[in-house]
N, C-alpha and C positions, 0 to 999 in steps of 0.2 A: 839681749846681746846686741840687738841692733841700736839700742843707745850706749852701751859701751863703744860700738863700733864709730857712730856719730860722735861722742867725745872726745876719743881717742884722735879723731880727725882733726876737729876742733882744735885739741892742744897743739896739733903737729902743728899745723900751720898758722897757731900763734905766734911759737917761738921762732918759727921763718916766714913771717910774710911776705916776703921779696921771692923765694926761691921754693917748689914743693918738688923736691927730688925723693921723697917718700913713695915707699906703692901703696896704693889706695887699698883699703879692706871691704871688697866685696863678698857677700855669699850667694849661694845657691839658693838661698829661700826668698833672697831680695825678688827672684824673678817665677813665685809661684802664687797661688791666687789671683786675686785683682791689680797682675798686673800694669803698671803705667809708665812710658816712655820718660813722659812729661816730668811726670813727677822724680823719675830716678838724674834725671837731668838736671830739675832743680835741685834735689839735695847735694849735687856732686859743686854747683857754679854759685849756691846761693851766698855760699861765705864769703866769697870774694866779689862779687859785684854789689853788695849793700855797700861796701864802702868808697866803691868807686860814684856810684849814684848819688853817696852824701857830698864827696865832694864836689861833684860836678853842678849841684844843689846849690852848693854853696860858693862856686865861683862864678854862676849865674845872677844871683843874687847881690854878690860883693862887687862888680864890675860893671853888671846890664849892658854887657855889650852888642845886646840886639838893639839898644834902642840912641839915639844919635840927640835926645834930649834928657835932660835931668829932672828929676821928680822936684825940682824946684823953678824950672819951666827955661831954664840955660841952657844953651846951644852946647855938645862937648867940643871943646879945644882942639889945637894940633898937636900937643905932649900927650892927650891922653888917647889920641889914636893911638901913637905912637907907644904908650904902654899897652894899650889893647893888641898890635900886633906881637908885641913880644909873646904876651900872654898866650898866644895861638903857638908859638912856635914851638910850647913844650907839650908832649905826648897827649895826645887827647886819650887811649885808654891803654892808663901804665900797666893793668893788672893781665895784658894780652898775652903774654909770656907765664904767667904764673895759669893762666886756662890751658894755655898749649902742652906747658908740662905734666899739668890733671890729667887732658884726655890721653895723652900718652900713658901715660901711668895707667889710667882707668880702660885704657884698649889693650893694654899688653895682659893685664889681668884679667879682662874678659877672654880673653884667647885662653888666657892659665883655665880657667873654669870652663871653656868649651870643652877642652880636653880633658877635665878633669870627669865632667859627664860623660862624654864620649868612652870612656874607662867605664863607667857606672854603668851607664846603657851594655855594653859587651858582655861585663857581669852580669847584668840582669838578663840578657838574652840567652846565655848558655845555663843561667839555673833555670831559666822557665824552657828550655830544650830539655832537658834534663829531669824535670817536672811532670812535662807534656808526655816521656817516652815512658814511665814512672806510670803514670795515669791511664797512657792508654793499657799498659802491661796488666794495671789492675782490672779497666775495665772489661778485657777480655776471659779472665780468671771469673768476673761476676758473673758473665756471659753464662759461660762452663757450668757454674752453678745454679743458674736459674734454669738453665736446660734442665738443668736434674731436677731440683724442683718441680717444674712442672710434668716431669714424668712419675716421679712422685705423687703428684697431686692428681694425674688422670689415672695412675694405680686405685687410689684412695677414693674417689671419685667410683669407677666402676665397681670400685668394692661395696660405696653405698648404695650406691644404683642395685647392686644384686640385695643385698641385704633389705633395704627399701622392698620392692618389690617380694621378696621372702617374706617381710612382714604385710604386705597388703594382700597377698593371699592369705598368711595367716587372717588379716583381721577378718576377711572375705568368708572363710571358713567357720569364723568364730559367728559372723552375721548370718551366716544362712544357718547356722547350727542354731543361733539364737534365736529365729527367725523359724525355725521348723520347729524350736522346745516350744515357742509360743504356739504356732501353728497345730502343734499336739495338742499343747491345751486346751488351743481353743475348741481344737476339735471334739474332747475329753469332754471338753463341758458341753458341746454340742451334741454330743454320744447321749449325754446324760440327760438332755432335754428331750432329745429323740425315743429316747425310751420311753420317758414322761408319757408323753404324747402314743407313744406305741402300746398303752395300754387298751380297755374297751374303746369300742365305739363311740361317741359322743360323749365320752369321761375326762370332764374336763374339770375334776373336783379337787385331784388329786396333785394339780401343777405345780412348781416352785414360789415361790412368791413375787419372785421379780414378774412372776405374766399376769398376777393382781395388782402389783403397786400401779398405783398413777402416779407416784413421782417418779419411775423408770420406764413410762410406757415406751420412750425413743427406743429405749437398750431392748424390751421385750420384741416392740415390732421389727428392730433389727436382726433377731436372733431367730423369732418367728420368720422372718421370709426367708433366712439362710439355712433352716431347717427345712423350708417346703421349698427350697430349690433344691436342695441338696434329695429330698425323698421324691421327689418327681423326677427330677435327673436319673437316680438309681431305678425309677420303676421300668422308665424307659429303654434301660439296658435289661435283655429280656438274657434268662440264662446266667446272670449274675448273681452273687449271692455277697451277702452283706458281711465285714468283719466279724469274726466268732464274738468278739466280745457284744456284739447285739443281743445273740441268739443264735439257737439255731432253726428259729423259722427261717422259711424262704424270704429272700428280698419281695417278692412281689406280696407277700401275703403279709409280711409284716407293716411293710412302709405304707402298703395301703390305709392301714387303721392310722398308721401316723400323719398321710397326707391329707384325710379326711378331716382327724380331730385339727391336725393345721387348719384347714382349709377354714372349718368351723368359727378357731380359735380370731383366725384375720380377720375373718367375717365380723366377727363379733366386736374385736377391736376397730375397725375399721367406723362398725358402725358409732362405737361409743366415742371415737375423734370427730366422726363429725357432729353428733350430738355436740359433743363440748364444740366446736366449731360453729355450729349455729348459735348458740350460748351467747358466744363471744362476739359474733356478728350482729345479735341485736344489741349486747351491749359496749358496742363498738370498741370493743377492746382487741387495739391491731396487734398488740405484743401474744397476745395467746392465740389468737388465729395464725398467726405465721407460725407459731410451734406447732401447733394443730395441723398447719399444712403441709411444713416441714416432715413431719412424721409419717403425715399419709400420702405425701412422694416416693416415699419406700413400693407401695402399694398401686400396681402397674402405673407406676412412676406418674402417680397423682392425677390421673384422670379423672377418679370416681369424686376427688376432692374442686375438680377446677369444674365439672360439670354439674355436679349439686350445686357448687356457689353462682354459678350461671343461672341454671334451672329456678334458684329460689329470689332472685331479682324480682321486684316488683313488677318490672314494666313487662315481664312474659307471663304473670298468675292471676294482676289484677283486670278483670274483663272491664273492669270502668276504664279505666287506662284505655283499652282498646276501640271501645267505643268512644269516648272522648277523641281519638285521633280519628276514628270516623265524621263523627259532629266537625271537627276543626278544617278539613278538607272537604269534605260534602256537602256539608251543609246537613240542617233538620230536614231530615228525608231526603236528600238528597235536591232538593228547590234552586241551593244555588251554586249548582254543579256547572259551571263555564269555568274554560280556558285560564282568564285571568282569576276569578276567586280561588281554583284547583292552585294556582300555581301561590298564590299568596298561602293557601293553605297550607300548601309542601312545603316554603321555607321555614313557615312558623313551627310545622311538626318538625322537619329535621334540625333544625336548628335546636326544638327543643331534646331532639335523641343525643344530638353530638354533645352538648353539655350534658344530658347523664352517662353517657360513655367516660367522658375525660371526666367526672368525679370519680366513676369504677375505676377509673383506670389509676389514680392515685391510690385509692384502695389494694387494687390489685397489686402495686408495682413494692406497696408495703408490706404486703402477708405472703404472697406466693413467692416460691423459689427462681419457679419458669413464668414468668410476668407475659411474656410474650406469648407462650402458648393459651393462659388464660384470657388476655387480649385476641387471642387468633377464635379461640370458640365464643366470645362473650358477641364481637361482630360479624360473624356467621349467622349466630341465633337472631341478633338485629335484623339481618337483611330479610333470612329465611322466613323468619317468623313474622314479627310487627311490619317490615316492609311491605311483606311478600302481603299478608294477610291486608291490610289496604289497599295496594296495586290490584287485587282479585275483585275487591268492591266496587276502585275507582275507574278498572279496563275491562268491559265486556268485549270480546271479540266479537265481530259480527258477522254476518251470512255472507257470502258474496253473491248465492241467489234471491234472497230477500232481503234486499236493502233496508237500511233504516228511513225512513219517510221525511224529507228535507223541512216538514215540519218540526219536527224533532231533533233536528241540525242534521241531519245525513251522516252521512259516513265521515264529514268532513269534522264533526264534532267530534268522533272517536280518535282519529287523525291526531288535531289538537291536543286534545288527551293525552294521548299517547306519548306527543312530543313533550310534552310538560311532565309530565310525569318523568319521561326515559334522563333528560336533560337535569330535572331536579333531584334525581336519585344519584346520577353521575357524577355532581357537585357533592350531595350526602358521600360517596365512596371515598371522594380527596380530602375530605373534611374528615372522614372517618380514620384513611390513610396516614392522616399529619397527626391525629391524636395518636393511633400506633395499635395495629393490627397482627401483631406478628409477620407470620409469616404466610398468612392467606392473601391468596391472591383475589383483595376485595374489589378488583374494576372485573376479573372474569366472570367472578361469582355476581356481580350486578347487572352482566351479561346475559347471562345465565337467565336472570328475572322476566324478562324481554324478548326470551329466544323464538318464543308463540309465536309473541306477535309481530315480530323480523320477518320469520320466514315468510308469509304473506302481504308484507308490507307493500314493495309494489304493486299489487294486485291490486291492494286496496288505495292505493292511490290514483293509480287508474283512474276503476271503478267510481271513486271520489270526483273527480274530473270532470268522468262522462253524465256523472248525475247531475254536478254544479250545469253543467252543461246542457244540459235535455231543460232541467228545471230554469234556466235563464230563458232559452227557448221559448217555452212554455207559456211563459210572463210575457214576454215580447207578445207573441203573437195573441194573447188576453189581451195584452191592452189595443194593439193592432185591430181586433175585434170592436172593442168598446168603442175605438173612435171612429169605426166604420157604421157600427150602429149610429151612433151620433150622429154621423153626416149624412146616410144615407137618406131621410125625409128630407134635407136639404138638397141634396143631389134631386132625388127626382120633381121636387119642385121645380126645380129651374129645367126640367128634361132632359138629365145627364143621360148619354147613352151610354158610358163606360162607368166601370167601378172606378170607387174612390183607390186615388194614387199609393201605390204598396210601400208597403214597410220596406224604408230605407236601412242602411246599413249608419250602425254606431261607432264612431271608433273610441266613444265610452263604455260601448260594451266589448270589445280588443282588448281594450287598457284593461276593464274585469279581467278577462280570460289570461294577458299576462301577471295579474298580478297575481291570479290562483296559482299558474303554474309557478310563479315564484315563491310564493309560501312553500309550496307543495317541493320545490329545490331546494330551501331550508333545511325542510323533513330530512328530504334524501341525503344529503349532506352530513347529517347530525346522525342520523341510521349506518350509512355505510362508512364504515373504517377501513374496509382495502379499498385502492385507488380502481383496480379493474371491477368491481362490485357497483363502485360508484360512479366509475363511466356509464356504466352499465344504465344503471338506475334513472341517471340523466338523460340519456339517450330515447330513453323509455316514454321518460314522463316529458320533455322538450316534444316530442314525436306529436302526444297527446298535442301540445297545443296548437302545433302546424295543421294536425285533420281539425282540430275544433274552426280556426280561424279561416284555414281553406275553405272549411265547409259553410262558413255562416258566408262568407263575403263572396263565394261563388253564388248560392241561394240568395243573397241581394241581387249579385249580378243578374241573377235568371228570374228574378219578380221584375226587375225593371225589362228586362229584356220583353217581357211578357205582354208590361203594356206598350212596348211599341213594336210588338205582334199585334196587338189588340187595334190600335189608332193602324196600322197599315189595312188589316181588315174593315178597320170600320171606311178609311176611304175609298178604297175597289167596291163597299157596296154603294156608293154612291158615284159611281160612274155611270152614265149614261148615254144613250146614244144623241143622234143629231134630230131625228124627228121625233120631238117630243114638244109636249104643249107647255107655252110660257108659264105657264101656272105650277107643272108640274117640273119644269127648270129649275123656276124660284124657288121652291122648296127643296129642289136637289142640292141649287147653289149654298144657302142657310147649313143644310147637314154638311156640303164639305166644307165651309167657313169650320164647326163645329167639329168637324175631324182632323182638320187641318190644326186649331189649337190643343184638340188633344194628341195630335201627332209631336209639338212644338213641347208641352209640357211633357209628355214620356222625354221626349230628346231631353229637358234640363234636368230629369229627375234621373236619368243613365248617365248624365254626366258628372251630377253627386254623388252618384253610387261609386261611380268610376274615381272619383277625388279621394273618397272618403276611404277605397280599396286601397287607393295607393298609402293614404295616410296608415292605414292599418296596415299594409306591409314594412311600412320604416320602422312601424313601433315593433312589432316583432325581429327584426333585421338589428334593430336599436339594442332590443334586452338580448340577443345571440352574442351581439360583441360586448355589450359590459357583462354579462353575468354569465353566459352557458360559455363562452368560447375558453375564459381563460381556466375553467373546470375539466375541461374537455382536452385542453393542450399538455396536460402531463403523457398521454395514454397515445402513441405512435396512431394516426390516421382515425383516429374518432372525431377530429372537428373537419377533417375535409369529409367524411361519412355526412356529419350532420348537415354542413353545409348542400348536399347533395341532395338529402332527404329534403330541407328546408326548398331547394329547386324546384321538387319533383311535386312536393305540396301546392305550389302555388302556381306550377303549371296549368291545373285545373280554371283556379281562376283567371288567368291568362284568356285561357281560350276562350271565356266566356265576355270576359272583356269584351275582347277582339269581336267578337261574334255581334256583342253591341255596338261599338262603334261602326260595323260594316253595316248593321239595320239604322247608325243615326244617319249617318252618310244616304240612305235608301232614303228615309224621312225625308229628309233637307230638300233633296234632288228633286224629291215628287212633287211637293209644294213650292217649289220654284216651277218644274213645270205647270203646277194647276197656276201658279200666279200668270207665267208666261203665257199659257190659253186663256186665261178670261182677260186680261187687261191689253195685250197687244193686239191691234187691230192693222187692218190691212193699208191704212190710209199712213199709220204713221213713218212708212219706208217709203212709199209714193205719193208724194203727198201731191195735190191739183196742182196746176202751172196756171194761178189765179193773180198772179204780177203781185202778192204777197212777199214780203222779206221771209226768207226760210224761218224756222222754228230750230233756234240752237239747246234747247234745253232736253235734257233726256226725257225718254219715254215714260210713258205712266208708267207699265208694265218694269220697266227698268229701275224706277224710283219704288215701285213697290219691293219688289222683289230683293234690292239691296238694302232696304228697311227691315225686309223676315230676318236675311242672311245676319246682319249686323245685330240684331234683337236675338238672334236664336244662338248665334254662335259666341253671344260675350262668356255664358256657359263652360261652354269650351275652350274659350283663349283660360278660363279661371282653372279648369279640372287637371286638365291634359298640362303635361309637362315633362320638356327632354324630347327625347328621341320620337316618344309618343304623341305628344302635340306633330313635331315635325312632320311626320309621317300621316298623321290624321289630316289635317291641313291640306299638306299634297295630292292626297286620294281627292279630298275633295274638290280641292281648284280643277285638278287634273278631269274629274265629273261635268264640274262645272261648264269646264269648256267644252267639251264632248256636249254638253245638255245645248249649251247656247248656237251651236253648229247645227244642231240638227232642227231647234227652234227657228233659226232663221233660212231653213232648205225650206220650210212653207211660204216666204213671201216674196215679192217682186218687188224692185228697188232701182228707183230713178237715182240721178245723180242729187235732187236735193234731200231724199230720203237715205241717200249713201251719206251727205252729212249726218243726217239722224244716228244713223247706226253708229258713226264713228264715234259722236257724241256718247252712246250708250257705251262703246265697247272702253272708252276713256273709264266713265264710272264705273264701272265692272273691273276695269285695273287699277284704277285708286285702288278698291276697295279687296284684291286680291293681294296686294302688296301687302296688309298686315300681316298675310301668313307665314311672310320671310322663307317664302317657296321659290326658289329662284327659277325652278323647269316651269310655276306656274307662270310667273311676272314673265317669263319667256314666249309662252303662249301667248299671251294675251297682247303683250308687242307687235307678235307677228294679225293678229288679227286687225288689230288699227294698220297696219299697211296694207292688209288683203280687203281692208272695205274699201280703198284708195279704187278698186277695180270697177266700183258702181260710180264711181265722182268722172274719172278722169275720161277723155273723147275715146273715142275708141280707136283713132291713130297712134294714140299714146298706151295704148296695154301691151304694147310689147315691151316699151322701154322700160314696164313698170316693174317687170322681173327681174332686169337683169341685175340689179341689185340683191335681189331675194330670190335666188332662184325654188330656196326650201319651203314658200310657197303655193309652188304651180300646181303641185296638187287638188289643193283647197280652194284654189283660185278657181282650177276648170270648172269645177263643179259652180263656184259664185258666179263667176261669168254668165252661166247659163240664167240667172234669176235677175240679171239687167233684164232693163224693161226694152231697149231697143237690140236685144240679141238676136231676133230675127230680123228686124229692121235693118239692123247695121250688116246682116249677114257677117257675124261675128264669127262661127263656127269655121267658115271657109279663110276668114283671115286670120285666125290663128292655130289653124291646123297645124303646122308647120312648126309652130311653139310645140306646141303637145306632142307632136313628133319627136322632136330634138329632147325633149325632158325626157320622153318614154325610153 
């Protein structure tokens, strides 16, 4: 239609191209779809502007009047301007009138079909209201009916629901009726076997054939054990009497004949399953052992079956077997029964148990029902048996009265033992554990093996200790001996008066004692599994090595101590008076030279003692914080305990110490005094007024005697160290000077002999300043100013205090040993000092 309508068009305003007073024929479908402005525009202008375009085409071309030259390259004229404007004067677009009357036409139209829709649209609004009320009216009606419906349907519903329910009781009723006809039966037939059997005593000729067949023995031994519970059951109800259709014997009298010939009958079958069960197990056929075993699980639910199969294992019947794991751990006769061959031995035996366990155990896990129970008795019998029966050969317990003799390893070899053993069974239990034990508790029951020899174990670790300990002893002082003998024809050759020098203290032999107690902490450790057990234990055996150590290094102390008791005896017997014959002098003097070096060597030999004590307290001080403390730090105040103990132990030695140092100190002193009596003479503090230059060089006596100190005491600057060097040092400077104050109240002293002194008291405080004694370096300051009082005029000693008042003391008393103190009538001139000070 829309090309009839374009046609139609077409004709109209062919026959008036000048004028379109026609109305245009638009529809309503022109403007549905894909829509286009464009295009409804073109179709409405296209007819009439193709021809206005041709002409204008072609009055462009026929005229050229954009261009002011000719295509033959001539200027245009003034005529043909003059046509060219004419040419502009007529209508450039004539067809503008014939557009103006289209869109008129084509807008008055689209108004006609605005409205014509607008009409359409009304009508279709009031049927679709009309529709809409129509719909909902219906919708509500459905409404209505599905209510009902659905009450309906919950009628229909509860109606099933009961009827359901009706019938599942019936079915309920039809199953226990079904359930009880079968239950009669079975009982029928059970009635009827029970009689069987309720005949004689031991008559068991007359039975059904199902309790013959082998190919029904499951069904017989089923029916046989539901018959002898069921007649053991009833005997037990005492007063009861049995169904008439039995009998009418009494239940007790009847069921008895039947629970016996039962009892008989199980027996018997019991035993012919495991026959066939052994059968089968030699000829490794698992499919018929597992029925075999399966059967005789009925039969106190297969015990009699899992512990024959256990029982008939090779490794618990064949005594070679046993013996071989003797030979493999002990050795032939036992020769090479040590620590490491036992333990090499134990892994090769358990090693070799857990691989025949895990082949049983595949065995087992194939034929038996309850694999786990069979696995729970098969390594019970392991440990009980073949373990235990080793452990008995390879652990004698020993006496704790009669020790074993440390030739034969002491108690210490049992020890070892023990631990090798207890450690490589323990590793057998988790190895046994991962292969699968059931439900035994195999680390208690390996406990259990062990318990002997637990409970005495500290005891015997101890006692271990004290033996290693007396026996270490023992040796020392053998070889102590030997080399006494050895020296001693040397000794008295040369005319020793003392014994040869004592057995010194080892801190090789400490380092033994802690490394026993440290195996011996291993033990204990690997022994005690509760933490306060093994506080405990620790406690115990740490204790052990504080008395052994105290005790060996105080007894050092006190052998050295001994020989400088010895060298101070031997020099008091050689003191002598003043009237004595030269003869018998010289020989005095000889023995004290001889006392005096054995005084010199006890001193260096108490001060090795004393080095080598301290060395042996750091090494034990040393193993408390690596190894005993952080043992000891779980358990609230057991390491401050130990610590205490470890104080209290080495107090001992302390004071023995001490006791020597205060006799080398005594040593030292004395032989500075013997040096200061035989070398200093009277002359060298007053020496003659012979117009000689003084003598600036220290004394004999002075040069001697700082030769001893510096020779004897290098010892000492080596041993002493800390607080104790300090303090040793001081005692003695502090001697020292006390010694030399009272050495020099014997003599009389000019002023060129007051330089001598000063000279001496110089090298006496050189040589006091190594001690880094500051009270002593103080001392001895003061004394080089108080020898000033023998130099200076004696109108000058009052001036000489007032500097040093601290001292007038020491002074009055040196005053008095000038040589012109009566001369100068000194006492009266400085009375008045000693007044004022007092």
């Amino acid at each position: 239609m829309r090309e009839t309508r374009d046609g139609a068009k077409k004709n109209m305003h062919a026959k008036n191209p000048s004028v379109s007073s026609l109305p245009l024929i638009l529809d309503v479908d022109d403007f549905k779809g894909d829509f286009s402005f464009d295009a409804l525009f073109g179709n409405l202008v296209n007819e009439l502007l193709p021809s206005f375009q041709e002409e204008e085409t072609d009055s462009v071309d026929g005229h050229n009047i954009s261009n002011d030259v000719f295509p033959n390259g001539h200027f245009r004229g003034q005529s043909d301007t003059i046509k060219f404007s004419q040419a502009l004067a007529t209508p450039l677009f004539p067809e503008v009138d014939k557009l103006l009357a289209l869109f008129k036409d084509s807008s008055q139209e689209l108004v006609d079909l605005r409205k014509q829709i607008d009409g359409k649209l009304y009508n279709l609004k009031k049927d679709v209201a009309a529709q809409d009320f129509k719909h909902r009216k219906t919708l509500a009606e459905l409404e209505k009916g599905v209510d009902g419906l659905f009450t309906s349907f919950a009628r229909l519903d509860s109606r099933i629901s009961s009827v359901g329910q009706t019938a599942a009781k019936i079915g309920d009723h039809l199953q226990s009726a079904d359930a009880q006809r079968e239950t009669a039966s079975q009982t029928i037939e059970l009635i009827k076997y029970l009689m069987e059997f309720n005949g004689s005593p031991g008559d068991l000729m007359e039975l059904s054939p199902l309790f013959s067949d082998d190919s029904r023995v499951a069904e017989a031994a089923s029916i046989a054990q539901k018959l002898r519970s069921f007649a053991e059951e009833d005997i037990g109800r005492q007063g009861i009497s049995v169904p008439s259709i039995v009998g009418n014997a009494t239940a007790s009298r009847g069921l008895e004949v039947a629970v016996a010939n039962l009892q008989d009958y199980c027996n018997e079958l019991e035993n012919r399953l495991l026959s066939r069960f052994d059968a089968a197990s030699q000829r490794r056929e698992l499919s018929t052992m597992a029925e075999c075993a399966k059967i005789l699980s009925q039969f106190n639910r297969g015990t009699s079956a899992m512990q024959h199969y256990v029982a008939t294992r090779p490794m618990f019947i064949d005594v070679e077997i046993m013996n071989a794991d003797t030979r493999l751990v002990l050795g032939e006769q036992g020769l090479q029964a040590t620590p490491n061959n036992v333990a090499r031995g134990l892994s090769s035996l358990y090693k070799e148990i857990t691989d025949t366990v895990r082949k049983e155990a595949a065995t087992i896990m194939a034929v038996f029902p309850s694999p786990n129970d069979v696995m729970s008795i098969l390594v019970q019998r392991v440990l009980e048996q073949r373990v235990t029966a080793l452990l008995d050969k390879l652990l004698v317990k020993p006496s704790l009265v009669n020790l074993p003799p440390m030739e034969e390893g002491g108690l210490l070899l049992y020890l070892r033992m023990l631990a090798v053993a207890y450690e490589k069974t323990q590793q057998l239990a988790r190895d046994l554990r991962a292969v699968g034990c059931g439900d035994l508790d195999v680390e208690g029951l390996t406990e259990s093996l062990f318990s002997t020899h637990k409970e005495e174990y500290p005891e015997h670790e101890q006692a271990s200790l004290t033996q290693l300990y007396q026996a270490k002893m023992e040796e020392l002082r053998t070889e102590n001996q030997q080399g006494s003998d050895s020296s001693g024809s040397i000794g008295r050759a040369k005319g020793a008066s003392m014994s040869t020098s004592p057995q010194q203290i080892s801190v090789t032999v400490v380092t033994e004692f802690v490394r026993w107690n440290e195996e011996a902490i291993s033990r204990c450790t690997l022994f005690s599994s509760q933490p306060a057990t093994l506080t405990a234990n620790i406690r115990t055996i740490f204790t052990c090595l504080l008395d052994e150590v105290s005790q060996y290094i105080t007894d050092g102390l006190e052998r050295a101590r001994e020989s400088l008791t010895e060298a101070a005896a031997l020099r008091e017997r050689f003191v002598l008076g003043t009237s004595v014959s030269r003869r018998v002098a010289a020989a005095a003097a000889s023995a004290a030279e001889a006392a005096a070096a054995a005084g010199e060597s006890s001193f260096k030999s108490f001060m090795v003692a004393v080095q080598r004590c301290g060395s042996s307290v750091a090494i034990v001080q040393q193993y408390f914080a690596n190894s005993i403390s952080r043992l000891l730090l779980p358990v609230d105040g057991a390491h401050a305990a130990s610590c205490e103990e470890m104080s209290t132990a080495m107090s001992t030695a302390e004071a023995a110490a001490y006791k020597g140092l205060q006799q080398c100190i005594e040593t030292v002193m004395a032989e500075v005094e013997r040096l200061l009596s035989a070398e200093q003479k009277a002359t060298d503090y007053r020496s003659p007024d012979d117009g000689m230059a003084p003598d600036h060089r220290p004394t004999v006596a002075c040069t001697r005697v700082v030769a001893y100190l510096s020779r004897v005491l290098e010892s000492a600057f080596t041993a002493l160290e800390g607080l104790n060097k300090q303090a040793f040092l001081t005692e003695l400077g502090n001697r020292f000077h006390k010694g030399l104050l009272s050495h020099w109240q014997k003599f009389t002293f000019n002023p060129s002999g007051g330089l001598r002194l000063k000279r001496d008291i110089t090298e006496y405080g050189e040589f006091v300043r190594s001690f880094n004694a500051p009270s002593v370096d103080e001392n001895f300051e003061l004394l080089g100013i108080m020898a000033n009082v023998f130099i200076v005029a004696p109108e000058s000693l009052s001036s000489l205090f007032e500097g040093t008042p601290s001292i007038r003391k020491d002074a009055q008393r040196f005053i008095q040993l000038r040589e012109d103190y009566k001369s100068a009538k000194l006492a009266s001139r400085l009375s008045s000092l000693w007044v004022n000070s007092n």
